[in-house]
N, C-alpha and C positions, 0 to 999 in steps of 0.2 A: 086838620086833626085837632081834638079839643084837648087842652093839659092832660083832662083823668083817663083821657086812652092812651097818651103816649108814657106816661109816668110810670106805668110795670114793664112798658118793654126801656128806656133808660134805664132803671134797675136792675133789669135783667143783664144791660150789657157790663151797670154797672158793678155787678157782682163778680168776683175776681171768680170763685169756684167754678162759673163756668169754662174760664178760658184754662184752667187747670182739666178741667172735663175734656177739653177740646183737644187740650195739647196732649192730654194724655192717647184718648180716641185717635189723632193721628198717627201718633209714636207708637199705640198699638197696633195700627194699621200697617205704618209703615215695616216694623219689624216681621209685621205677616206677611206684609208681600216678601222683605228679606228672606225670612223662613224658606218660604213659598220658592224662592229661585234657587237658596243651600239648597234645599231639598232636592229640588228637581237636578240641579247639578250633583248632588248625590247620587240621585237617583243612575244618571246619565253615566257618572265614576261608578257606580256598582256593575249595570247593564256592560259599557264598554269594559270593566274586567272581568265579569263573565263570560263576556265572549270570548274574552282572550283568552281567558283559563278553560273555555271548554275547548277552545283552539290549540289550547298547548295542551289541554287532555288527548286531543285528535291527535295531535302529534307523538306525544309521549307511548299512547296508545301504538303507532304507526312503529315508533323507534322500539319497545319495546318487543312487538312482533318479528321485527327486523332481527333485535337482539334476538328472540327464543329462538327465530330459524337459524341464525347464524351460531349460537349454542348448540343446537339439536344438530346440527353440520361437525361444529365441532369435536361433539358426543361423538356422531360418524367415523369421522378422520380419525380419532381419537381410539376408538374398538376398533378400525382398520390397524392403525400402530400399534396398540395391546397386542394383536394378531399377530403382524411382522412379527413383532419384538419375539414372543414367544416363538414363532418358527424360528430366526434367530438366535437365540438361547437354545432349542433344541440341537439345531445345526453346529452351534459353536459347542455343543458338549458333545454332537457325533466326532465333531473335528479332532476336540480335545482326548479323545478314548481313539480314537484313531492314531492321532501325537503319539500317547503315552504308548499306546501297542507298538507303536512303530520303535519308538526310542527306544521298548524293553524287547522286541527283536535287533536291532543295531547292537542294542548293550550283551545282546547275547552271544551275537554273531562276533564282537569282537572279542570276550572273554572264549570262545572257543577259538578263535586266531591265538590268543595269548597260550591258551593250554595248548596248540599243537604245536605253537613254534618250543615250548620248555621239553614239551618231551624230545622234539626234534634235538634241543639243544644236548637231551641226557642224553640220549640216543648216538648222538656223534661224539660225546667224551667216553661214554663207554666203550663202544663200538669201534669204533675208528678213531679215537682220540685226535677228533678235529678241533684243535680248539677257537683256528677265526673262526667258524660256522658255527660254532656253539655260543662265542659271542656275539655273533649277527643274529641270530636268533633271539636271543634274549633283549640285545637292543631290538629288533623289532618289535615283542612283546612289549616291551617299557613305552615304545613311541605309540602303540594302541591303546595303551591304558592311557595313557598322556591324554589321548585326543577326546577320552570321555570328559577327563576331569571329574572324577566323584572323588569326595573325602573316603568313602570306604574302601577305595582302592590303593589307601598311601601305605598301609602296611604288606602289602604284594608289590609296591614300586620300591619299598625301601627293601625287602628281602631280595630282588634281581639286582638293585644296586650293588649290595653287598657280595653276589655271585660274581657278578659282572668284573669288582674289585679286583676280586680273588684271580679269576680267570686270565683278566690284562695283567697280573703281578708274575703270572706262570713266564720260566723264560720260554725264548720265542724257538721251536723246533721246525723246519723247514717240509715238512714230509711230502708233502708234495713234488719239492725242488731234489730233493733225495731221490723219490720212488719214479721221476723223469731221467736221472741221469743214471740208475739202473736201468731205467728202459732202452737208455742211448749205449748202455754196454751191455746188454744183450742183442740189441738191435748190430753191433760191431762185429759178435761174435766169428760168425761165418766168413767172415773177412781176414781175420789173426791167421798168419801164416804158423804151419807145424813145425815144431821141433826135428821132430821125426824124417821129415820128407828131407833136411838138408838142405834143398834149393827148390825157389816154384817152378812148376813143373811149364817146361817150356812147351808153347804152342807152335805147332806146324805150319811152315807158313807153303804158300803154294808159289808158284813161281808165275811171275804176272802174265797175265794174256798177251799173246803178241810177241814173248817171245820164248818159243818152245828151243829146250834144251836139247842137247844131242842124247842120242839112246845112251851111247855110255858114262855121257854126265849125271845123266839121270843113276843109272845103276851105279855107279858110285857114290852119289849121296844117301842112296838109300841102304847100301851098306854099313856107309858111315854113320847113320842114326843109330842101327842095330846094336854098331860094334858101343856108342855113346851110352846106349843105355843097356847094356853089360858092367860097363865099368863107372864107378862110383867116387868122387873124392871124396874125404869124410876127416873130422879133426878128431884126434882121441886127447888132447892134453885138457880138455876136460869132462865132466862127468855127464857121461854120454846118456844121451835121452833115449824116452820109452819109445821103443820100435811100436808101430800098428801095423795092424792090419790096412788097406786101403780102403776096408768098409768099417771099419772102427772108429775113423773120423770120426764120422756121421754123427755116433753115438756118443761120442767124448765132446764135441760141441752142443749135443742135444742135454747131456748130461748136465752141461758148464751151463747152460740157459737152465736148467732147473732149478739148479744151487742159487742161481740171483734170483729167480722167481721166489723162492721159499724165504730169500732175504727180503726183497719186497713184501710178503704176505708181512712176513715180522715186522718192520717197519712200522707196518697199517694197525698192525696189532700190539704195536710197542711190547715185543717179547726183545729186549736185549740182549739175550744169551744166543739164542738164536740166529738173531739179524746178525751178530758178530762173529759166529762159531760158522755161518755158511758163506760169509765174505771171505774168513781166513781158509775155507776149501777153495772155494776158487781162487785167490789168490796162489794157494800151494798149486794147483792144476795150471794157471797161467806158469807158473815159473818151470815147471815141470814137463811139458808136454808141448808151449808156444813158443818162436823165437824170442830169446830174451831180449837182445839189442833192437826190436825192431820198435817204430815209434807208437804203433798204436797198440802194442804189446802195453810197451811201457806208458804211454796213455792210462790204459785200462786199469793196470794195476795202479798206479797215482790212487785213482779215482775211487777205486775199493779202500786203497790204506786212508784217504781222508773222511772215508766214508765210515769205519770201523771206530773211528775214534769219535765221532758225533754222537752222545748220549740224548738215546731216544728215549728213556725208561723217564718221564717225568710225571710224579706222582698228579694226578688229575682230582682234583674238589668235586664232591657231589653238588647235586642242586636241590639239596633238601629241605632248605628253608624257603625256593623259591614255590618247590612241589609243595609243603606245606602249606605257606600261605596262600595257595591256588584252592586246597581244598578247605580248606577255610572260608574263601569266598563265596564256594560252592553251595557250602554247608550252611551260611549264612541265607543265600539265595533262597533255597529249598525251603527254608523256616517260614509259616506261614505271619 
């Protein structure tokens, strides 16, 4: 090589601009091939999250389906239960109006127990002036309202209280115990020996089998009965009773059971004048016509004279606050 041909390429190397050329040309190159493999690993990062997100589209896709049928199921179930429910609801208000009917037949059923037992109870003070049974009544009425418990019932439980009061404050008369032990001396009657007859009248006795009397034993006793009942013993030192007839008994003890009958009616019917004015007839007709000294005589008469002085006349209380506030509640009922 001759100096003038190698002289531009020395200057060529020795020219700095070039290796500045050079370094740069590399440094471009190499940043492009950098680029070049970002890229492509971008690329690769984009590609594999696409997939994944159209994979979790696929899914999301899949889960969502899943969800709308499992919604549209539960829509189902859901208009099945509405359905229940509402049969349900209708049922519970057949039930409910069934309840109420019921409890406003019970509620009725027991305000007419209540009305029949007050009238029962006026009915045995007037009537018969029974006063336990007029207060059983009335407590029974009080223990029916009791068992509803309504407030609108408390002025008809406070007006039977009040009766009620009144009623147990009555002194206590026996009428029953009374109109039994007239029954036990009339039931006696036919028993009371007569005044009149003098002595009971003796029974014939026969003479026992086995052993027969002799003929003129015989006619001798029969004599002797004849001549017995001829003659009479008889006391006059005192005041000598009503002779009868032997069929006038009959009618003097049928009589004597009248006069306690018509005392018993009084009794039931608390007439005082009465009950007392037909004890003291029979009374007088015992002393008058039965043996005096005998026990059941004197029995009997006891029984009229403690009987005579027992005051049955006791003024009896209406139930008119109880009848009021009944129709009160009536009157309330009725109102629409």
């Amino acid at each position: 090589m001759t100096p003038s041909s190698s002289s531009p390429t020395r200057s060529a190397w020795q020219n700095p601009w070039l290796f500045v050329a050079l370094a740069a040309l590399a440094l471009a190159g190499w940043q492009w091939l950098e680029t070049r493999q970002q890229l492509n690993n971008v690329q690769q990062e984009v590609a594999r999250r696409l997939a994944e997100s159209e994979a979790g589209n696929k899914e999301d896709r899949g889960a969502q389906k899943q969800l709308l049928a499992q919604v549209a199921d539960l829509q189902a179930k859901l208009g099945a239960l509405d359905g229940k429910l509402a049969e349900f609801q209708g049922q519970s208000e057949t039930l409910q109006s069934f309840y109420q009917e019921m409890a406003r037949s019970r509620e009725e059923a027991t305000l007419l127990e209540v009305e029949q037992a007050v009238t029962l109870a006026g009915q045995q003070l007037q009537l018969a002036g029974n006063v336990p049974v007029a207060v059983l009544a009335l407590q029974t009425a009080d223990a029916r309202l009791a068992r509803l418990d309504r407030p609108q019932y408390m002025p008809l439980r406070k007006a039977l209280a009040k009766d009620l009061a009144q009623l147990t404050g009555l002194p206590f008369v026996d009428v029953p115990g009374i109109s039994l032990r007239l029954e036990q001396v009339v039931a006696g009657i036919d028993k009371l020996p007569l005044a009149a007859y003098g002595r009971p009248v003796e029974s014939s006795e026969n003479p026992p089998a086995g052993n027969v009397l002799p003929w003129w034993q015989r006619s001798g006793g029969e004599i002797w009965q004849e001549l017995k009942g001829l003659v009479r013993i008889q006391r006059f030192d005192r005041e000598e009773p009503v002779l009868l007839a032997p069929g006038q008994s009959f009618f003097l003890r049928e009589n004597l059971k009248l006069r306690l009958l018509n005392a018993r009616l009084a009794l039931l019917s608390r007439d005082q004048w009465t009950f007392r004015n037909e004890l003291k007839v029979a009374q007088q007709w015992l002393t008058r016509h039965f043996v005096a000294d005998d026990k059941a005589v004197q029995a009997a008469q006891a029984t009229l004279r403690q009987m005579s002085a027992t005051e049955i006349n006791v003024e009896l209380p209406s139930l008119n606050q109880s009848q009021a506030a009944l129709r009160n509640v009536r009157t309330g009922k009725e109102k629409p």
